[in-house]
DRENTORKOL-3810 file (N, C-alpha, C; in nm, 4 decimals):
REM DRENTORKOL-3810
@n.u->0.1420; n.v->-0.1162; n.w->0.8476; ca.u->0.1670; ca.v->-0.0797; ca.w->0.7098; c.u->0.2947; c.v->-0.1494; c.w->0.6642
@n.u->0.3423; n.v->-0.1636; n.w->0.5467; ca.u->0.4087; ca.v->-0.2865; ca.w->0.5050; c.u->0.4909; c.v->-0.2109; c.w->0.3457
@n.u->0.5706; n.v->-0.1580; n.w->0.3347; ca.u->0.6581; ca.v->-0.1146; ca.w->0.1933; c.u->0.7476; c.v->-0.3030; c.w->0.1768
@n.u->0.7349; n.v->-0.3285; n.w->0.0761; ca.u->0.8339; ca.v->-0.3997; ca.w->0.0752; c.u->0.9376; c.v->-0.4097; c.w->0.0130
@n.u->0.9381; n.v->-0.2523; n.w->-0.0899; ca.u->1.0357; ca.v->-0.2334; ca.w->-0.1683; c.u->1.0144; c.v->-0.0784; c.w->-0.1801
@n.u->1.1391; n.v->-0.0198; n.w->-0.1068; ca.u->1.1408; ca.v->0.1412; ca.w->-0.1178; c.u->1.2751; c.v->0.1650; c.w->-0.2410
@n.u->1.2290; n.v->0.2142; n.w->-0.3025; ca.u->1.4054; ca.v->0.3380; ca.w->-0.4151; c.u->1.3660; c.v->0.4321; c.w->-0.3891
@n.u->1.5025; n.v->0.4883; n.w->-0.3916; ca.u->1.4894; ca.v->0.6703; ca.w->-0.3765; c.u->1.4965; c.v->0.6710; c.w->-0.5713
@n.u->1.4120; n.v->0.7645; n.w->-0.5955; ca.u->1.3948; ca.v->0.7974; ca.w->-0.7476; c.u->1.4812; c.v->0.9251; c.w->-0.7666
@n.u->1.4941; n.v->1.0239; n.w->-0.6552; ca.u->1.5962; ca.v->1.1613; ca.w->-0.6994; c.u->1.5667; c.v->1.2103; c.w->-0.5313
@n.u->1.6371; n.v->1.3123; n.w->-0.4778; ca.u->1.5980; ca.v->1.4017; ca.w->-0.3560; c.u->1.5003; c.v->1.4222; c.w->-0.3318
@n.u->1.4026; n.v->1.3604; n.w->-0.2335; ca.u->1.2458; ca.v->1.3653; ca.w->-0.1805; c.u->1.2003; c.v->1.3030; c.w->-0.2314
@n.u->1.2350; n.v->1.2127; n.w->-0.3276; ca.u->1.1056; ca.v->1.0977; ca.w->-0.3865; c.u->1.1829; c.v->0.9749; c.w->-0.3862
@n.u->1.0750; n.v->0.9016; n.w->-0.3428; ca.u->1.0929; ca.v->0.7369; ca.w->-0.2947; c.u->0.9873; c.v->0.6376; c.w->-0.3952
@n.u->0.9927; n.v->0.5482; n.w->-0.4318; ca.u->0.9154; ca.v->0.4760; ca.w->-0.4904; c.u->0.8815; c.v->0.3267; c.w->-0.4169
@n.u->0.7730; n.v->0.3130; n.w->-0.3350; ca.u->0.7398; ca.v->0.2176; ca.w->-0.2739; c.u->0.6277; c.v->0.1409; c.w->-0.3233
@n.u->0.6977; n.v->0.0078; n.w->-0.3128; ca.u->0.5843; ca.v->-0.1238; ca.w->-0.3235; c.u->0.5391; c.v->-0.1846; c.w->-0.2308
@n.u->0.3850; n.v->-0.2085; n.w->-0.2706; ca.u->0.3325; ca.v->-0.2854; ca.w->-0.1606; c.u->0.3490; c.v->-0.4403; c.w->-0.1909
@n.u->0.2866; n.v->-0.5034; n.w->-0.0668; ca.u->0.2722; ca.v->-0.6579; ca.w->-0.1102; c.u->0.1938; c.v->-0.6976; c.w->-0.1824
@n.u->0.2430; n.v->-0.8149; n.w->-0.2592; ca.u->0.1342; ca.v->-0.8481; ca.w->-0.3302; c.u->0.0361; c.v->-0.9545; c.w->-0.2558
@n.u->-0.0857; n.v->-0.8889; n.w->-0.3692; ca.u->-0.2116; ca.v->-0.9550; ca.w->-0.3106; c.u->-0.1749; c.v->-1.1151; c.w->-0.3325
@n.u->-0.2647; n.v->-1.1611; n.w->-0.2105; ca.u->-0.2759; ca.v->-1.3166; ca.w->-0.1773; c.u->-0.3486; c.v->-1.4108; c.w->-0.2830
@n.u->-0.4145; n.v->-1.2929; n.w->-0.3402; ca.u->-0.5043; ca.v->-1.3771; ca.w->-0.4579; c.u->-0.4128; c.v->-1.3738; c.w->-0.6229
@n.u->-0.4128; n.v->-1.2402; n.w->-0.6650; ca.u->-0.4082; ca.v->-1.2798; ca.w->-0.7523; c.u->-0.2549; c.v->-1.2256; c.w->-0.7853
@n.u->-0.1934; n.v->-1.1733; n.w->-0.6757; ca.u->-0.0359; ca.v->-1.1617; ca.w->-0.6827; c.u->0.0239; c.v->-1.0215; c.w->-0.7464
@n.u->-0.0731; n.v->-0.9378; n.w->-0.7738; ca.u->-0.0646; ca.v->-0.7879; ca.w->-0.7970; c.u->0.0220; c.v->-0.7143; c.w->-0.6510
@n.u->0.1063; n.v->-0.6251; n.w->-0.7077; ca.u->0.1482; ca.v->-0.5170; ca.w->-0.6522; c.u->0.1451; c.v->-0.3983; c.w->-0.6791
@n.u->0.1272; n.v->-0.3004; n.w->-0.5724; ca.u->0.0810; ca.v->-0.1817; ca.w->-0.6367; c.u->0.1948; c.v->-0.0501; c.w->-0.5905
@n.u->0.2332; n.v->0.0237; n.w->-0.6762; ca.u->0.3579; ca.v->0.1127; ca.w->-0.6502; c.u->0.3022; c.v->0.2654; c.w->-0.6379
@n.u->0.4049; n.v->0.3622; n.w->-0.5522; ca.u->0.3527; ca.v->0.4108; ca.w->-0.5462; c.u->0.4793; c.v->0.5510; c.w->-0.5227
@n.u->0.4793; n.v->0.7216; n.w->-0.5463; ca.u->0.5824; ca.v->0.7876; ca.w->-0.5333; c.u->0.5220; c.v->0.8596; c.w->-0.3828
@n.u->0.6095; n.v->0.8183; n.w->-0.3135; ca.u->0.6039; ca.v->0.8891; ca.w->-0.1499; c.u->0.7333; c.v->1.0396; c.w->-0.1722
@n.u->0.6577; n.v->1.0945; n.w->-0.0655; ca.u->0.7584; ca.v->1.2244; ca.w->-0.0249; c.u->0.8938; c.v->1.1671; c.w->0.0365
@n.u->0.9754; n.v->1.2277; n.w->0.0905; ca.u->1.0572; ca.v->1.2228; ca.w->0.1770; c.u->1.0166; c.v->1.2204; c.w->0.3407
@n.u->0.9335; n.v->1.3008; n.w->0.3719; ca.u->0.8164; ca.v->1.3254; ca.w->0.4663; c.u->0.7179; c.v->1.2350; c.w->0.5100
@n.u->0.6749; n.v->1.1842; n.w->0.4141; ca.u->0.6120; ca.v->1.0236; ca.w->0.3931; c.u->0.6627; c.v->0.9106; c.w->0.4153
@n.u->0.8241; n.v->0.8890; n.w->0.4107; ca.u->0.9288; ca.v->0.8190; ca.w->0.3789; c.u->0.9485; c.v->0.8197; c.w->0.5594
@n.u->0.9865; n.v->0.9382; n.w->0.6147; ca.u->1.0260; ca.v->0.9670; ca.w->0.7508; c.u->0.9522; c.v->0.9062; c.w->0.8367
@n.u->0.8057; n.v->0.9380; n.w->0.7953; ca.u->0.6845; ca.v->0.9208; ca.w->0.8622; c.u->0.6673; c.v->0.7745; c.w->0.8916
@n.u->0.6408; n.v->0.7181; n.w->0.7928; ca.u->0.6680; ca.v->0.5525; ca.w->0.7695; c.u->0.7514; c.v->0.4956; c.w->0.8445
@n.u->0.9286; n.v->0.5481; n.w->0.8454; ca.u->0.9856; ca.v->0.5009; ca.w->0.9087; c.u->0.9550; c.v->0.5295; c.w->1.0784
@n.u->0.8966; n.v->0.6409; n.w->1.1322; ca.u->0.8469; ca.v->0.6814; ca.w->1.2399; c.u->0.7733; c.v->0.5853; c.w->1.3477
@n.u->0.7129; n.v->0.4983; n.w->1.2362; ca.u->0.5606; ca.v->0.4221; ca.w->1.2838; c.u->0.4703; c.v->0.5405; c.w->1.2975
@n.u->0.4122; n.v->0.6006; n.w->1.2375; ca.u->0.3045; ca.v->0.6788; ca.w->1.2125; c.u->0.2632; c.v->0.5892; c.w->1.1621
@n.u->0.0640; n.v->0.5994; n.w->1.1816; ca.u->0.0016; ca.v->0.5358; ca.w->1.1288; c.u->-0.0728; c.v->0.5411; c.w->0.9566
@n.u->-0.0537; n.v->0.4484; n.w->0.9099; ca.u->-0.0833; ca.v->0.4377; ca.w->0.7925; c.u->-0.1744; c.v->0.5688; c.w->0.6954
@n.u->-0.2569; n.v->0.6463; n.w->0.7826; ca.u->-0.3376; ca.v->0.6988; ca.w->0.7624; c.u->-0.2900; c.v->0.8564; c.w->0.7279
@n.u->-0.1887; n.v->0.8679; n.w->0.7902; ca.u->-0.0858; ca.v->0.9451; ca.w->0.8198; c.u->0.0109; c.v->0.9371; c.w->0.7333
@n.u->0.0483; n.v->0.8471; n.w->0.7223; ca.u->0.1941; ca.v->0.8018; ca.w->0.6083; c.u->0.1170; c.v->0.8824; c.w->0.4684
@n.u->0.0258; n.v->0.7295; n.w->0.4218; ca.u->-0.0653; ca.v->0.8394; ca.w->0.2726; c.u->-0.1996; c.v->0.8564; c.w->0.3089
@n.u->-0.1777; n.v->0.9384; n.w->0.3308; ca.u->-0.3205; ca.v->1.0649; ca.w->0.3368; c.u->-0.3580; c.v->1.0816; c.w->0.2406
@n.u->-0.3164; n.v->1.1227; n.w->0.1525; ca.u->-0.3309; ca.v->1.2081; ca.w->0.0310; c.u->-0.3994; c.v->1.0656; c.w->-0.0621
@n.u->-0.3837; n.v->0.9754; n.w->-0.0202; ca.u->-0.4245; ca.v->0.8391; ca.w->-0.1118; c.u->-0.5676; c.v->0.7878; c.w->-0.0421
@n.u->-0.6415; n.v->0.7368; n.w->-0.1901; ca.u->-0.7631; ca.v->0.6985; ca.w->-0.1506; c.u->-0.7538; c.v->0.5933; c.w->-0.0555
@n.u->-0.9009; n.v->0.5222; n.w->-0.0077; ca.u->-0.8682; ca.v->0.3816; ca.w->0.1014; c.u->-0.8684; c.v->0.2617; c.w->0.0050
@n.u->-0.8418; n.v->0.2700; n.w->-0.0642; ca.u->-0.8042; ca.v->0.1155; ca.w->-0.1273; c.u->-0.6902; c.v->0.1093; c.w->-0.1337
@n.u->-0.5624; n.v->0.1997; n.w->-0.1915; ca.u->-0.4788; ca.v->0.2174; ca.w->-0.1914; c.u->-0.3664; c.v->0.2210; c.w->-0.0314
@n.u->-0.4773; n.v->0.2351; n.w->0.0296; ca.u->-0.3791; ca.v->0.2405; ca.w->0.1787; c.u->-0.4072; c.v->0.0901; c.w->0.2398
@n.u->-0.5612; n.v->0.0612; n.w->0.1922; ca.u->-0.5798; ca.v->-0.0866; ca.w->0.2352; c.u->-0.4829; c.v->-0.1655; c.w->0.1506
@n.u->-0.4002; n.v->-0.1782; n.w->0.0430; ca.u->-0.3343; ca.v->-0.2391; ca.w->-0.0405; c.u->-0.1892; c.v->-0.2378; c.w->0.0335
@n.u->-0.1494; n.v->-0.1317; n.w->0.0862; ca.u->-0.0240; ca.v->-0.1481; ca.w->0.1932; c.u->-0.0659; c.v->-0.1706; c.w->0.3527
@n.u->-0.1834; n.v->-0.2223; n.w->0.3730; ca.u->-0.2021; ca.v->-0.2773; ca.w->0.5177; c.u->-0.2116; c.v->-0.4490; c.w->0.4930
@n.u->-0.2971; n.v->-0.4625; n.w->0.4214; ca.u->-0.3468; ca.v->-0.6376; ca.w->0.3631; c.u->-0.2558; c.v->-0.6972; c.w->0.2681
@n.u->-0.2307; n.v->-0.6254; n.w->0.1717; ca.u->-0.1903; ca.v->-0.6754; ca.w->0.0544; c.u->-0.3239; c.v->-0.6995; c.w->-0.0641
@n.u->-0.3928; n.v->-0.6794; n.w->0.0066; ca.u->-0.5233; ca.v->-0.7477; ca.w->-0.0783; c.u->-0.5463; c.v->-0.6070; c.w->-0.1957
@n.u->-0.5779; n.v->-0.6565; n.w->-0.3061; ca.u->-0.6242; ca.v->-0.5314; ca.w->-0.3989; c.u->-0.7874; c.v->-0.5012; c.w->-0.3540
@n.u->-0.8129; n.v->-0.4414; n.w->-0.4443; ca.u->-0.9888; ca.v->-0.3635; ca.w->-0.3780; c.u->-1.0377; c.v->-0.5116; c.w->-0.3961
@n.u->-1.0913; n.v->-0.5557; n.w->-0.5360; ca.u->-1.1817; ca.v->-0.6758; ca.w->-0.5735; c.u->-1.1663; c.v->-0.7724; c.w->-0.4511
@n.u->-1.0601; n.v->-0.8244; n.w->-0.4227; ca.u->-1.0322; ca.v->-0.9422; ca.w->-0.3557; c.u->-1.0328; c.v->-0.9107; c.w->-0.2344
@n.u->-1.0297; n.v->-0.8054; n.w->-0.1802; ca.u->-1.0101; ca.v->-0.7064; ca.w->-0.0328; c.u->-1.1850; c.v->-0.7618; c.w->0.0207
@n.u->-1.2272; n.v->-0.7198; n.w->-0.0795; ca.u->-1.4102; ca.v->-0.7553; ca.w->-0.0691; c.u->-1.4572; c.v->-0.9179; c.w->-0.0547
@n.u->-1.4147; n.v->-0.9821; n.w->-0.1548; ca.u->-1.3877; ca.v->-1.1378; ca.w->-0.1340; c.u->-1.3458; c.v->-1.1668; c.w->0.0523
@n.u->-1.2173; n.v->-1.1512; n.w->0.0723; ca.u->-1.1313; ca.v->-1.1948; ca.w->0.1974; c.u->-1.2473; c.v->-1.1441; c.w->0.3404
@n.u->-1.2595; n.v->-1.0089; n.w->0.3018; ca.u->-1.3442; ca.v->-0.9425; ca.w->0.4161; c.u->-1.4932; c.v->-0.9579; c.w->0.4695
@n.u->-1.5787; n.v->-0.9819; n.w->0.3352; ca.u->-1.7049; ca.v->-0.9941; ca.w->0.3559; c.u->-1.7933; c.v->-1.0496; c.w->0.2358
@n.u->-1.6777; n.v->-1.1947; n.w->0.1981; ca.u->-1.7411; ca.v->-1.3159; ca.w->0.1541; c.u->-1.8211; c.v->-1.2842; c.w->0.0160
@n.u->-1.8184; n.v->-1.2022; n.w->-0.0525; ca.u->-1.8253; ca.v->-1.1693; ca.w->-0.1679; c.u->-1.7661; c.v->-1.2131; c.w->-0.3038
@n.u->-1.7956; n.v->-1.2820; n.w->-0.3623; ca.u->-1.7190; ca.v->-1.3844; ca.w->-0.4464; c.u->-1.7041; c.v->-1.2943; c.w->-0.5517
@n.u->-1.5593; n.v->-1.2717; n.w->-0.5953; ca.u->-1.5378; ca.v->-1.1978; ca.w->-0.7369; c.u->-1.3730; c.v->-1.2696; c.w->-0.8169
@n.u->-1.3078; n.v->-1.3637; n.w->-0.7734; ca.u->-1.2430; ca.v->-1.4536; ca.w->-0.8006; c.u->-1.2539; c.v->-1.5630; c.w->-0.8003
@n.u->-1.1719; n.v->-1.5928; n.w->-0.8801; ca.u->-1.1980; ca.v->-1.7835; ca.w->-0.8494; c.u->-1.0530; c.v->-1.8382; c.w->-0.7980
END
């Protein structure tokens, strides 16, 4: 899993960015706990870190890839150019 830009926003909230995608250079942000924050730093696994977040969103801080292009990279599905 991969933050590449954490702020603390106030006591228990962090605001983390992922990488941006390879394609089309999107990043996607996101408000973590403090708990989340710990966890992360822990090496807990991704799944663990955000739970609470759908799998595109967790695939977006493992790849970088957004959903569309996640599909492209993985299983040759053309939806960019």
């Amino acid at each position: 899993m991969i933050i590449v830009k954490l702020d603390k926003i106030q006591e228990g909230e962090y605001q983390a960015t992922s990488p941006a995608c390879p394609a089309c250079g999107v990043s996607k942000q996101l408000v973590l706990s403090g708990q989340e924050v710990f966890a992360y730093h822990q090496g807990y696994p991704t799944q663990e870190v955000l739970g609470r977040f759908d799998a595109e969103t967790r695939e977006k801080f493992i790849t970088g890839f957004c959903g569309d292009h996640w599909e492209e990279a993985f299983y040759g599905r053309k939806v960019w150019n």
